[in-house]
C-alpha positions in Angstrom: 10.6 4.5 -46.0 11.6 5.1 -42.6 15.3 5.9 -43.8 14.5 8.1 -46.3 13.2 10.6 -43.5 17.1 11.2 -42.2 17.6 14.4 -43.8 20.5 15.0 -41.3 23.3 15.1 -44.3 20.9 16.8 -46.6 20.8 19.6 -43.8 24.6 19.7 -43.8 25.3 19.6 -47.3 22.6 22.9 -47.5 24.5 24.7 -44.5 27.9 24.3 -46.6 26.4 25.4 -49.6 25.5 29.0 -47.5 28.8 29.4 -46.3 30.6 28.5 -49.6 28.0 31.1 -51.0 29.2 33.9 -48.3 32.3 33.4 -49.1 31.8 34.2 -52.5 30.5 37.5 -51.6 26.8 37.2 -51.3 25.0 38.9 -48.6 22.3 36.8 -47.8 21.7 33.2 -49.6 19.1 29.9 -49.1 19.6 26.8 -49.7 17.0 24.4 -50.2 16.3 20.4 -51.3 13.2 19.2 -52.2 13.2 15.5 -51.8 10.7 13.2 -53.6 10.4 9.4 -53.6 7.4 7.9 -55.5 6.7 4.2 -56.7 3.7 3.4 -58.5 1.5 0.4 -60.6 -0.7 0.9 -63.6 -3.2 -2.0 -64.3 -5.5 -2.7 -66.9 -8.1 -5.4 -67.6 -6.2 -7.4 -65.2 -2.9 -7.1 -66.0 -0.1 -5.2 -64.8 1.0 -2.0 -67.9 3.3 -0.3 -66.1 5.3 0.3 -63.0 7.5 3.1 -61.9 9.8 4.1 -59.1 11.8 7.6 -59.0 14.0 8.9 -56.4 15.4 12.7 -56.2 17.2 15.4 -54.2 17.0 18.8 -56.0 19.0 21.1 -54.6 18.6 25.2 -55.0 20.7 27.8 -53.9 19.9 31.5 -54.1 21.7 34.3 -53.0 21.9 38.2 -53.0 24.3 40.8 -53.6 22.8 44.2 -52.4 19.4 43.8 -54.5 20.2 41.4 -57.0 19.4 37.9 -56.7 20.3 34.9 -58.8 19.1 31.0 -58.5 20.7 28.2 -59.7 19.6 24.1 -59.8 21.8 21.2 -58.9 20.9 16.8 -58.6 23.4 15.3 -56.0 26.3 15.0 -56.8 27.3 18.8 -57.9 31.0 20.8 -57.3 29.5 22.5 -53.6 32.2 25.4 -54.2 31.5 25.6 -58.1 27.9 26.5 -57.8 27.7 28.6 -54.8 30.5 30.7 -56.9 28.5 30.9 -60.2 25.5 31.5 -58.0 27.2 34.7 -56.8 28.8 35.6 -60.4 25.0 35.3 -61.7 23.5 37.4 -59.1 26.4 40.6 -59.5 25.4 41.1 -63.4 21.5 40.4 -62.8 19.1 43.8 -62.7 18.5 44.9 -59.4 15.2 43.5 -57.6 13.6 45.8 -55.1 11.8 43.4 -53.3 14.6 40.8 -53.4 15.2 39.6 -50.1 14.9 36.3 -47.1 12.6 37.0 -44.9 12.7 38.6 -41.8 14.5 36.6 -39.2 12.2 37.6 -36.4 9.3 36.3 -38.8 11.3 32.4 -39.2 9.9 29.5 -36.8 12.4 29.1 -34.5 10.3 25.9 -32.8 7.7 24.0 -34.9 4.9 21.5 -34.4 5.1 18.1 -35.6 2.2 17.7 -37.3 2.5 14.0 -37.8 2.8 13.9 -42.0 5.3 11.1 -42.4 4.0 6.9 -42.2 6.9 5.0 -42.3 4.4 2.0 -43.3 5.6 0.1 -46.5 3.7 -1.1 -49.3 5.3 -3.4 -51.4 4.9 -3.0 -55.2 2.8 -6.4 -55.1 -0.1 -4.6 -52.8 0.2 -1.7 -54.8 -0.7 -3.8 -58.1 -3.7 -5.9 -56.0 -5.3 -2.6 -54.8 -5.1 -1.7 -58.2 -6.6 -4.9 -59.9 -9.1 -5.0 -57.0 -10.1 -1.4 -58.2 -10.8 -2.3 -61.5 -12.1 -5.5 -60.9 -15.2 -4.1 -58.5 -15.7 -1.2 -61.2 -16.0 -4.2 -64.0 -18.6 -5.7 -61.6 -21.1 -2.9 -62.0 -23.9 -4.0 -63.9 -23.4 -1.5 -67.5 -19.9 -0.7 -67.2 -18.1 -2.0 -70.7 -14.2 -1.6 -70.4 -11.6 -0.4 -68.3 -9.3 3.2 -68.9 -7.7 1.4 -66.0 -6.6 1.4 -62.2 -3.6 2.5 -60.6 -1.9 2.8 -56.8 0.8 4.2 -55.9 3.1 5.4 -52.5 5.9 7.7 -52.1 7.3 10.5 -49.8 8.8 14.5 -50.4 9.4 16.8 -48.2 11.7 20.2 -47.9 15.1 21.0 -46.3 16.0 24.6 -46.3 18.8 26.4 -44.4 19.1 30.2 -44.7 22.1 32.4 -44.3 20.3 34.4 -41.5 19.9 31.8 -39.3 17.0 29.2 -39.8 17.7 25.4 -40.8 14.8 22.9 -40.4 13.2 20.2 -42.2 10.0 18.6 -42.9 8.7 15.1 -44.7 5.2 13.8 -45.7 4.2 10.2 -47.4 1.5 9.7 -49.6 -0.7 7.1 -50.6 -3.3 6.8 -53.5 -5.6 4.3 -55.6 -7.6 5.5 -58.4 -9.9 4.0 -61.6 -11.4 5.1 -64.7 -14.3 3.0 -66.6 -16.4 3.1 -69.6 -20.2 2.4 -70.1 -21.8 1.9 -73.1 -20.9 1.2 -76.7 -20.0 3.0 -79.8 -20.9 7.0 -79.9 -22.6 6.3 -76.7 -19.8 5.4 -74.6 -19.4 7.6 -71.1 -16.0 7.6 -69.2 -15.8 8.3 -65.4 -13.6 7.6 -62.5 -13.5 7.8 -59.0 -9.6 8.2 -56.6 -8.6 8.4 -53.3 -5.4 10.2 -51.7 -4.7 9.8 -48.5 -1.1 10.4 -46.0 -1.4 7.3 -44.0 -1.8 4.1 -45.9 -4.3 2.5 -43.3 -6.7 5.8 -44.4 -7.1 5.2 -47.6 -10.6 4.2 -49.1 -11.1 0.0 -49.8 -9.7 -0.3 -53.3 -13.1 -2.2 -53.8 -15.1 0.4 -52.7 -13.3 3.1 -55.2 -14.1 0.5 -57.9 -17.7 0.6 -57.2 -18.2 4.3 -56.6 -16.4 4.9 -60.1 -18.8 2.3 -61.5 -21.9 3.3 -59.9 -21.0 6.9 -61.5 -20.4 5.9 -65.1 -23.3 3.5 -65.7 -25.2 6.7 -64.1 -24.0 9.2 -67.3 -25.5 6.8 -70.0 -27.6 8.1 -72.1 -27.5 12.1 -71.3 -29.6 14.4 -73.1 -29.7 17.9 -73.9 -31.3 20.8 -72.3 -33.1 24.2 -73.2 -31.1 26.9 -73.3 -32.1 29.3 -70.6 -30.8 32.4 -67.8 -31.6 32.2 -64.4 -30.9 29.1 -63.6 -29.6 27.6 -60.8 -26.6 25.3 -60.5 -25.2 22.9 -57.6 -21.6 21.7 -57.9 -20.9 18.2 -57.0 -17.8 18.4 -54.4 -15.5 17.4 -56.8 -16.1 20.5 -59.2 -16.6 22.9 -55.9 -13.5 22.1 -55.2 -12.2 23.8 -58.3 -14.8 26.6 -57.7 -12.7 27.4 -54.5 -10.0 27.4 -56.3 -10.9 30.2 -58.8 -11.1 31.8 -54.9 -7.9 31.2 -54.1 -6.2 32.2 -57.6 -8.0 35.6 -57.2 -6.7 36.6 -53.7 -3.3 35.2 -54.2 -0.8 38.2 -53.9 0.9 37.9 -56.2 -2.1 38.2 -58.7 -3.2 41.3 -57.1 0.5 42.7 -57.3 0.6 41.9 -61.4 -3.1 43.3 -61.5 -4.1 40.1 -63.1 -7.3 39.8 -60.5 -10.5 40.4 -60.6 -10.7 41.3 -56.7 -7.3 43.5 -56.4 -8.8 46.6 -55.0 -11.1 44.8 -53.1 -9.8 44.1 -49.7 -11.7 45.1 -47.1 -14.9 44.9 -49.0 -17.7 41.9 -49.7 -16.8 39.3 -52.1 -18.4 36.7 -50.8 -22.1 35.9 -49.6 -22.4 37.6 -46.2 -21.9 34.2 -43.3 -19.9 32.3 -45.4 -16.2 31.6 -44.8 -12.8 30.8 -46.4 -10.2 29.5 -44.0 -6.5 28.2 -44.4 -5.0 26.6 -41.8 -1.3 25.5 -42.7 -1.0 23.4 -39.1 -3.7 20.7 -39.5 -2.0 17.4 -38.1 -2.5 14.9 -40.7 -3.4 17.5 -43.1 -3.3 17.3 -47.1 -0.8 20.2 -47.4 -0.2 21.0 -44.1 3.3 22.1 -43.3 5.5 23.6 -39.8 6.9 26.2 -41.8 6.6 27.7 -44.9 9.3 28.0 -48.5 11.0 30.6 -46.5 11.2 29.2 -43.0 8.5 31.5 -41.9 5.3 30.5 -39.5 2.5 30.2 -40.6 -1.0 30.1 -38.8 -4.7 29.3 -39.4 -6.4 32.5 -41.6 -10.0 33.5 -42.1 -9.2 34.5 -45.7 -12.6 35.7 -46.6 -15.3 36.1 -42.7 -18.7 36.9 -43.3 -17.9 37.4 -46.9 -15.7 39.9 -46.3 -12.1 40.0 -48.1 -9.1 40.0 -45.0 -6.1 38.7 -46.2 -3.9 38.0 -49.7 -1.7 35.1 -49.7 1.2 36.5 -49.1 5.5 36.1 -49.4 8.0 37.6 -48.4 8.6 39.8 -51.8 5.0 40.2 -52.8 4.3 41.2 -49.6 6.7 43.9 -49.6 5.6 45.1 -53.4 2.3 45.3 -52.0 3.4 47.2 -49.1 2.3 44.5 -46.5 4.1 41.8 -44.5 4.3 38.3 -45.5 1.8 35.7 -43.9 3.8 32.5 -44.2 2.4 31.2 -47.4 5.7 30.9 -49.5 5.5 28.3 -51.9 9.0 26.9 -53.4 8.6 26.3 -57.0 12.1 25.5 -58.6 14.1 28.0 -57.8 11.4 30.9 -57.2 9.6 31.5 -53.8 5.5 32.1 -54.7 2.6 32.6 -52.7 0.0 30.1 -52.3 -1.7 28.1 -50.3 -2.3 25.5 -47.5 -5.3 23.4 -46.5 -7.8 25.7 -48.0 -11.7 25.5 -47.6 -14.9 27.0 -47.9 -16.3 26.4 -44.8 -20.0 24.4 -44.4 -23.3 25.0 -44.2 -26.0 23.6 -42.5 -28.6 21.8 -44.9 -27.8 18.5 -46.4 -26.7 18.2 -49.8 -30.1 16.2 -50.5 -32.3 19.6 -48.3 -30.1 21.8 -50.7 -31.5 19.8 -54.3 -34.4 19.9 -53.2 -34.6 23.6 -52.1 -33.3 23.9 -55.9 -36.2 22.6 -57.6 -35.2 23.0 -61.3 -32.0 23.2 -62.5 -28.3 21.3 -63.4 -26.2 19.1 -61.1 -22.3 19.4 -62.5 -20.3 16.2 -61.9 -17.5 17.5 -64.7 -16.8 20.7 -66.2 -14.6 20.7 -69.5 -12.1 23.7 -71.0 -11.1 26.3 -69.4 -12.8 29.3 -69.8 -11.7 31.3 -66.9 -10.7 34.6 -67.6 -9.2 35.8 -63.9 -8.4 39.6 -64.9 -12.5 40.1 -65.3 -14.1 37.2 -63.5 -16.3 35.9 -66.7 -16.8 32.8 -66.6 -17.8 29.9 -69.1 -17.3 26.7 -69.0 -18.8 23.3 -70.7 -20.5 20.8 -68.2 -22.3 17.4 -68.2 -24.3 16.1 -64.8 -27.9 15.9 -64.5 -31.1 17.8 -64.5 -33.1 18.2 -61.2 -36.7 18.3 -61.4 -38.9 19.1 -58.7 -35.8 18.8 -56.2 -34.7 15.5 -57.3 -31.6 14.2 -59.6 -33.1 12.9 -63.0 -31.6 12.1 -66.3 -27.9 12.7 -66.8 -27.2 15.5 -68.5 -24.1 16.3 -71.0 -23.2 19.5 -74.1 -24.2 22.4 -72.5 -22.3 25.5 -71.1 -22.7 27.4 -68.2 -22.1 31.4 -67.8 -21.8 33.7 -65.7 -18.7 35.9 -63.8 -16.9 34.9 -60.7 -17.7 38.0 -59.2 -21.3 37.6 -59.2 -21.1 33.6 -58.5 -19.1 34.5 -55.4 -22.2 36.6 -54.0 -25.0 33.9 -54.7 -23.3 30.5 -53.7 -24.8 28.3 -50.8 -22.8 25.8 -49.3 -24.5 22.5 -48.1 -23.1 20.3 -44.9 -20.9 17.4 -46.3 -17.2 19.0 -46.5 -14.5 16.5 -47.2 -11.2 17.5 -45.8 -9.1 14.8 -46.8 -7.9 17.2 -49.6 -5.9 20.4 -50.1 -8.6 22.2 -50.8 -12.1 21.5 -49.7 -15.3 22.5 -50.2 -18.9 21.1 -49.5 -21.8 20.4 -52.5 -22.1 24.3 -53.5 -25.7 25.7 -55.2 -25.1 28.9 -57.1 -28.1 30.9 -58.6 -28.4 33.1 -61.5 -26.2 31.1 -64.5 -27.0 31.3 -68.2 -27.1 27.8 -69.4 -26.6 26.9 -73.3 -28.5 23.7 -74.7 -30.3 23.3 -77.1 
């Protein structure tokens, strides 16, 4: 893949694009390719279903007459002159945009760290197929598991080029490597499904396909048989890392900027105040080297630096653009996302930073209540907070993981979750966002 990192000529077909655009009579324009590269193998029961290989440049311009912005899409290939023109033609009948703007140029990374993202290693698609057969293969071996959903691996590349009409041109590219499996247990009505998946930037990180195989195994033959549960309120509930990873997510959603600006979150008037349980911690840190979503600068060429979103429980920061930032009457914080054609806030390598006691010290401190290995729907509602959701995973009893558990629902609203979670030790930050096994107390639980 080592040639597909040249983005020299993408960088100079972006920076004609600009000009062609100024001529035109915009003021300000961007330019931007996202490139992606991806080949992949599906297995199942031993035998190769499927593989795939895509390859793309996507190129975006956007410019700006006065206040009025207009985007437009283009593959390789494209008239350079004919779409910076309709670009500006678009953008001089569109409404006028208040907060339509590039960033600030003393705000764009003029030097940027190389935060080593890119392995040039290449995996054939024969490995790619044996990781996946020997994925499935060691999740057949467990003793219970029945069939296979299948395996699959995959590698590929992406990255962003953006040039801007003020003055910034830069690039950045990160590979990606992966190997998941999903297996049944069981027969008839009393078949389970789960899976297990690693993702990793360098291919010499990854998990052992075999060992993937085995934990998705070990996991299924663990659901057989689950029962049902009282009904009850009060009760606490530990999420397996997996789930608390989305838990941190519903974080992230609700002091994103661009929520608070459309009043569509539950914490908008909230900054400054406690959200979270006083000593706990939410960081994002766009700068990790070898980092899931790490990345030198952000959609807009801006800088971006490591953030305490959330200290001591306390609210700090939105995730913040350029034009959400000036709707909200801030300044941006380098967390510009670019999503098609539209700049977004979002963000990095998020986390909810660790405690101190073990996952196992934390069950135990528990005593009675409901381990969640898998939520189901989506019963988030992020203008109020509430909270619902369906759940299988197991009862504890006396501080100890039982009999697996599945049909109930759990209750309660984000706001209140937020103030009652304790984080255990055993963070994972191999992924975008990560978070440690989380107890929360106080959930209404519906059984039986």
């Amino acid at each position: 893949m080592t040639s597909e990192v040249d983005t020299a000529s993408l960088l100079s077909r972006a920076s004609q694009l600009i000009d062609l655009a100024r001529a035109a009579g915009a003021d300000q324009a961007d330019a931007v390719v996202v490139r992606s590269h991806s080949r992949s193998v599906s297995v199942r029961l031993g035998k190769v279903e499927g593989t795939e290989a895509s390859e793309s440049d996507d190129f975006s311009l956007r410019v700006f007459v006065g206040r009025r912005v207009a985007s437009v899409s283009a593959n390789p290939g494209f008239d350079l002159k004919a779409l910076a023109e309709r670009a500006v033609a678009m953008a001089k009948v569109s409404p006028e945009d208040p907060y339509a703007t590039l960033a600030d140029a003393a705000d764009l990374a003029s030097d940027y760290p190389d935060l080593d993202l890119f392995d040039p290693a290449e995996v054939s698609t024969e490995n790619l197929a044996n990781a996946a057969m020997s994925a499935e293969e060691a999740a057949l071996a467990v003793k219970g598991v029945s069939n296979s959903s299948g395996a699959g691996a995959s590698a590929g590349m992406g990255g962003l080029v953006l040039v801007t009409s003020h003055g910034f041109s830069g690039s950045y590219m990160g590979s990606r490597f992966g190997t998941s499996v999903s297996v049944i247990a069981g027969e008839g009505t009393g078949m389970e499904r789960d899976y297990d998946f690693d993702s990793r930037l360098f291919h010499a990180d990854l998990d052992d396909p075999r060992e993937i195989g085995r934990r998705a195994g070990e996991r299924v033959v663990k659901r057989l048989n689950p029962r049902q549960v009282e009904t009850g309120s009060n009760v606490t509930v530990v999420f397996d890392p997996r789930i608390a990873r989305g838990f941190v997510g519903h974080i992230a959603g609700a002091i994103n900027g661009a929520s608070v600006a459309r009043k569509t979150s539950f914490l908008r008037d909230r900054m400054g105040q406690q959200v979270l349980k006083a000593g706990l911690d939410i960081t994002d840190d766009p700068l990790v080297v070898r980092g899931s979503s790490s990345r030198p600068f952000d959609g807009e060429g801006v800088s971006g630096r490591r953030l305490v979103m959330i200290e001591d429980g306390v609210l700090k920061h939105w995730f913040l653009s350029t034009s959400t930032a000036m709707e909200l009457g801030l300044h941006t914080n380098g967390r510009g996302v670019r999503g098609g054609t539209a700049v977004s806030p979002g963000s990095t390598n998020l986390a909810l930073e660790p405690g101190e006691v073990s996952p196992e010290d934390l069950i135990r401190g528990v005593g009675t209540g409901l381990y969640v290995t898998e939520l189901i729907g989506q019963g988030v509602n992020m203008i109020t907070g509430e909270y619902s959701r369906g759940a299988t995973g197991f009862w504890i009893e006396n501080g100890e993981l039982t009999y697996p558990v599945s049909e109930v629902t759990i209750a309660s609203n984000l706001k209140d979750m937020f103030m009652r979670v304790t984080p255990a030790n055993d963070i994972d930050r191999k992924f975008g966002v990560a978070a440690p096994t989380l107890a929360i107390e106080g959930l209404t639980l519906a059984g039986r």
